[in-house]
C-alpha positions in Angstrom: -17.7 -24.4 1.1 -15.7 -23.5 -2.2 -14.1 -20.5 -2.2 -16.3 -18.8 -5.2 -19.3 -19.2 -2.8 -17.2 -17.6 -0.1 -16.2 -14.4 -2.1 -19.7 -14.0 -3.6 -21.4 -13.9 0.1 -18.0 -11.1 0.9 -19.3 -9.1 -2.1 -22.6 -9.1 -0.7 -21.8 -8.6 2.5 -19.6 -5.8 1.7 -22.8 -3.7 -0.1 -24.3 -3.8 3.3 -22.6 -2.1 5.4 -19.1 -3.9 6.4 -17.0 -1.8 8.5 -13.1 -3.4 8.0 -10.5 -2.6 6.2 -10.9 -0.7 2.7 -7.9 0.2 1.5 -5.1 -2.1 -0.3 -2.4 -4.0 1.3 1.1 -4.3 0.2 4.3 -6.6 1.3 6.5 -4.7 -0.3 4.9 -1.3 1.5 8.7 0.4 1.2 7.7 1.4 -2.4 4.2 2.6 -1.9 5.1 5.2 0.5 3.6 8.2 -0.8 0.3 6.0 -1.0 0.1 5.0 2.5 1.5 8.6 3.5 1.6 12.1 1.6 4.7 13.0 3.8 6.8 9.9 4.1 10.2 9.6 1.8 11.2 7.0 -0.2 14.6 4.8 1.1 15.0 5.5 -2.3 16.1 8.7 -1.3 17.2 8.0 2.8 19.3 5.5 2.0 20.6 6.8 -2.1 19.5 10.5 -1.9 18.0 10.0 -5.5 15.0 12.8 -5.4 13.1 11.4 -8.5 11.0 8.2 -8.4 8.5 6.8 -11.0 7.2 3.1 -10.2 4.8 0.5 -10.9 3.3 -2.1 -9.1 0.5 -5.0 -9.3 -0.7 -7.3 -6.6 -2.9 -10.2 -7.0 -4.3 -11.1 -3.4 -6.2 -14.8 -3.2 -4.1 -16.8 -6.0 -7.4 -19.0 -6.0 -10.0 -17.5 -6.6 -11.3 -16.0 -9.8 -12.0 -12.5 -9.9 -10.2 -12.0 -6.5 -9.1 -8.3 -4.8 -6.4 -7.1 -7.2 -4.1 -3.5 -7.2 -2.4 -1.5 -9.6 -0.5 1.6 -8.7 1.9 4.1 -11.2 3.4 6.6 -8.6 6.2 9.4 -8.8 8.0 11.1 -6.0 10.3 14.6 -6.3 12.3 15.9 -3.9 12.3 19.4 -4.6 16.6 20.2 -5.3 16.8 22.7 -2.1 15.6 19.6 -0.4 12.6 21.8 1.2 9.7 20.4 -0.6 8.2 17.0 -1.8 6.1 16.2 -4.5 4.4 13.1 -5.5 1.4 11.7 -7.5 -0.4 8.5 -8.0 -2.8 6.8 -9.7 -4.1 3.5 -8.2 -6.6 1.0 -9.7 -8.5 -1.9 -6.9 -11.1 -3.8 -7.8 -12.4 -6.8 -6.3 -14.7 -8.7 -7.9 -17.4 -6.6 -9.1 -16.9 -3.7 -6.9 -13.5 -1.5 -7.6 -12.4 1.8 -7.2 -9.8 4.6 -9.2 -8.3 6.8 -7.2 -5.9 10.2 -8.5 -4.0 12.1 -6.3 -1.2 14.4 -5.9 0.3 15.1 -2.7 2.7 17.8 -1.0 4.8 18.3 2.4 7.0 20.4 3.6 10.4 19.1 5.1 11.1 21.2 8.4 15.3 21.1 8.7 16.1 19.6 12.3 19.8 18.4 11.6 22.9 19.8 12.5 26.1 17.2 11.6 23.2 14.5 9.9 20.6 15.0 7.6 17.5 15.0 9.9 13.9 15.9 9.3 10.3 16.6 10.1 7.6 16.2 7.1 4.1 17.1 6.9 2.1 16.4 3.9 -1.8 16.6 2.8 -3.0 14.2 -0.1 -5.9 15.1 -2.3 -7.5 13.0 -5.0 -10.9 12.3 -6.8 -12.1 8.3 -6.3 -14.1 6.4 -8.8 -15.9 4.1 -7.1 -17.7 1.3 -9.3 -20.4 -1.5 -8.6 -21.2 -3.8 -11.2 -24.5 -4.1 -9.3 -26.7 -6.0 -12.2 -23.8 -8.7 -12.1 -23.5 -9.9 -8.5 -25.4 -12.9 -7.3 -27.0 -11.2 -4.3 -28.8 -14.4 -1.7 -32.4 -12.9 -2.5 -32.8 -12.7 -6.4 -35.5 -10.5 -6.3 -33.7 -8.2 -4.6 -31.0 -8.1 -7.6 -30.7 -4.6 -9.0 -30.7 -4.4 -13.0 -28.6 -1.6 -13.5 -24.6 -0.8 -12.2 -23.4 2.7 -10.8 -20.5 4.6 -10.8 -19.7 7.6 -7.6 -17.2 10.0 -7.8 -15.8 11.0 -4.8 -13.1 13.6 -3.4 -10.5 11.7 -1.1 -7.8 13.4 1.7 -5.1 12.3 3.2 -2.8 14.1 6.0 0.9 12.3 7.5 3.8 13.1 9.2 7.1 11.5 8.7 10.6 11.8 10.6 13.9 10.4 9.4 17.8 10.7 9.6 19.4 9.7 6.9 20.6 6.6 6.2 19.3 5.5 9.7 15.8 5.5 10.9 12.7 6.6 10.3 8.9 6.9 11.6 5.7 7.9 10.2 1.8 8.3 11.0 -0.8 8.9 8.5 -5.0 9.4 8.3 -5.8 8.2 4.6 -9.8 8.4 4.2 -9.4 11.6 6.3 -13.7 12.4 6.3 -15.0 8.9 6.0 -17.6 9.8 3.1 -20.3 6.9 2.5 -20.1 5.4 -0.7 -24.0 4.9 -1.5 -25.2 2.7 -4.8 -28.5 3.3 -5.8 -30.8 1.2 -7.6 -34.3 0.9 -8.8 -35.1 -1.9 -5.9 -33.0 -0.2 -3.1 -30.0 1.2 -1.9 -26.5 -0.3 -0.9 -24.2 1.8 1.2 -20.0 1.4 1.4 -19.0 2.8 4.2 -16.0 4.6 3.9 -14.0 5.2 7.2 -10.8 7.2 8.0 -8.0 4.8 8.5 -4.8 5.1 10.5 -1.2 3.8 9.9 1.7 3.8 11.4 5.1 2.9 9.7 8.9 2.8 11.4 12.1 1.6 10.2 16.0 1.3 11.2 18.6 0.3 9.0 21.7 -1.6 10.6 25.1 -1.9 9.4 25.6 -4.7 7.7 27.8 -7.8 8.9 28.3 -9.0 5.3 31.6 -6.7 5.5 31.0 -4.8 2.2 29.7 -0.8 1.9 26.6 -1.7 0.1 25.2 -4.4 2.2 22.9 -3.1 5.0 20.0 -4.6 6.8 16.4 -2.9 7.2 13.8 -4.1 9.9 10.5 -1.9 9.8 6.8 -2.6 10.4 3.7 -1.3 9.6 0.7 -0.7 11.3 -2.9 -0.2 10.2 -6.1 0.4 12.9 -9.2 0.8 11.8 -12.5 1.0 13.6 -14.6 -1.5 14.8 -12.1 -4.0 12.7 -8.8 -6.2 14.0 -5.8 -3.9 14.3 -3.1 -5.4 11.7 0.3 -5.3 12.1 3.4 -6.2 9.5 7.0 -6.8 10.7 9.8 -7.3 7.9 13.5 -7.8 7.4 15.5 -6.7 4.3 18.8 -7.6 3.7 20.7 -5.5 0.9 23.2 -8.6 0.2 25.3 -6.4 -2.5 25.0 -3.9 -4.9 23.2 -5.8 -6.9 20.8 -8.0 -4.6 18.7 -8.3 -1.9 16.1 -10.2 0.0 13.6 -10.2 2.5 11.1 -12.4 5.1 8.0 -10.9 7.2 5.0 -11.8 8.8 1.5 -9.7 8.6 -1.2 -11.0 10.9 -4.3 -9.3 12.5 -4.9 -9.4 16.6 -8.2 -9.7 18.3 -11.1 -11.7 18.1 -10.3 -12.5 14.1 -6.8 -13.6 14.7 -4.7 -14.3 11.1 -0.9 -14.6 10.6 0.9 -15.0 7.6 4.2 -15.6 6.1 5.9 -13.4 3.5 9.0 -13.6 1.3 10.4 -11.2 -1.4 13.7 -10.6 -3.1 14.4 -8.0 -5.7 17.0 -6.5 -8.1 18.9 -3.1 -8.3 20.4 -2.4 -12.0 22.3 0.6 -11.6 26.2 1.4 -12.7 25.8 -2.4 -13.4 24.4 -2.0 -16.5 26.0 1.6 -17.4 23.2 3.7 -16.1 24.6 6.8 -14.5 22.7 9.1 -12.1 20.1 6.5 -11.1 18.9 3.2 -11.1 16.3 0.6 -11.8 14.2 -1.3 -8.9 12.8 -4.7 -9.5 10.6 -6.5 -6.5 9.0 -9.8 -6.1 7.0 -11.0 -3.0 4.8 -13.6 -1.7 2.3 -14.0 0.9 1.2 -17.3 2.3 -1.1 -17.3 4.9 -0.4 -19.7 8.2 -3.6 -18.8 10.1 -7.1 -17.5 8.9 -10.5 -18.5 8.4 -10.2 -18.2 4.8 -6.9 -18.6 3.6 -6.7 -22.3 3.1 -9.8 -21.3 0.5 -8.7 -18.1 -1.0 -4.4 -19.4 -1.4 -1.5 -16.9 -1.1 -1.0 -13.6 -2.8 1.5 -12.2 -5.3 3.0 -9.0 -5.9 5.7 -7.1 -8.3 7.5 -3.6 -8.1 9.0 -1.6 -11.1 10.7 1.5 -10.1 13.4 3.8 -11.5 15.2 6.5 -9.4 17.2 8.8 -10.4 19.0 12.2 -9.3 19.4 15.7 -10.7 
């Protein structure tokens, strides 16, 4: 079967009712904290203790297939100087095919002191945005032509978001997060019927622990951390990643992401990146670059749909 016919019976199937996961995956999910959690902290800040950070990111998923799942995300992060208070925003853009979805929020927590000698912390946070959600209805090629509708629709939808995150610097750190928090059905109406999205609470799971490096230079450090996604009546999914900060100026990375249960996937994933800092006479900050690549090694449909790619943009800073 080629893989346009595949996606075009996932479009359908997914105006009927799918219950799976909704919301966008990432490789490199280290920048996209404040998307997968309203309280988490960026290792921007855990590991550099820059409190300002303004990024960009884009991932294609399904390198082979035309019109396939893509993401953009713009996000900013402050840590409020008194170190009491964060603040973040973001604006995020998926669309797959001819169904997507744009999504604003702003989110807030509260960091709850628990140190002593180190820099430990609780944080709670709450997310809140409005959701576009989009169906080019008129434009899908639904099995039963007579049942195409004629017209598309656009919903708008309030969205919530609660986490908790808890971190020592420059050491560990763990999070849990509800994204989706009431589950509202997305419903597309047309003159010849009615298709329903619908939209259920999801729960992640992040951790991390950065070792000392044995590169035997102060800016070299390794990072393993994984994350964890559960939804219901859907495979749990699990990622597990290594980072290896190889100097100041480089660093690299290897993973796998897989699903568990009776729909049983595992892929492979690689990324490397940049850091452009007092390199290139920038003081009080620095930029972020971030390529990575997912190849799938077992699924039912990645030999159809290929591999997906992904890019991070960030700049951090301090004040």
């Amino acid at each position: 079967m080629k893989a346009q016919y595949l996606f075009t019976f996932l479009c359908c199937t997914l105006l009927t009712g799918l219950q799976a996961q909704q919301l966008p995956n990432f490789t490199i999910y280290r920048d996209q904290w404040n998307v997968i959690n309203p309280a988490a902290l960026s290792n921007n800040y855990i590991i550099n203790e820059m409190n300002y950070t303004v990024g960009g990111s884009y991932r294609r998923n399904w390198l082979n297939v035309q019109d396939a799942p893509q993401t953009q995300i713009l996000n900013f992060e402050m840590v409020w100087e008194d170190r009491s208070s964060v603040f973040g925003a973001h604006i995020i853009n998926d669309k797959t095919g001819k169904l997507g979805q744009t999504g604003f929020y702003g989110n807030y927590a509260y960091i709850l002191d628990m140190g002593g000698r180190t820099d430990r912390a609780l944080v709670i946070g709450l997310g809140a945005g409005l959701v576009q959600y989009g169906a080019k209805l008129s434009e899908i090629d639904f099995p039963d032509i007579s049942n195409r509708p004629s017209i598309d629709d656009n919903l708008l939808f309030p969205d919530f978001s609660l986490g908790a995150f808890f971190y020592e610097e420059d050491r560990y750190y763990l999070g849990v997060s509800i994204p989706q928090v009431f589950g509202l059905d997305t419903r597309f109406t047309a003159e010849n019927g009615r298709y329903d999205v619908k939209r259920l609470p999801h729960v992640y799971g992040v951790g991390g622990y950065y070792f000392d490096s044995f590169l035997g230079n102060s800016t070299s450090f390794l990072e393993l951390s994984s994350w964890l996604r559960y939804v219901p009546n859907a495979p749990l999914s699990i990622d597990v990643n290594g980072r290896l900060q190889i100097s100041e100026l480089y660093w690299a990375g290897i993973g796998f992401g897989g699903s568990v249960g009776q729909q049983k996937s595992l892929s492979v994933r690689a990324e490397t990146g940049f850091v452009f800092g007092e390199q290139v006479r920038i003081e009080n900050g620095q930029f972020k670059l971030g390529i990575a690549y997912d190849q799938p090694l077992i699924s039912p449909l990645g030999r159809y749909f290929g591999g997906a790619f992904e890019v991070h943009l960030l700049y951090s800073w301090w004040k």
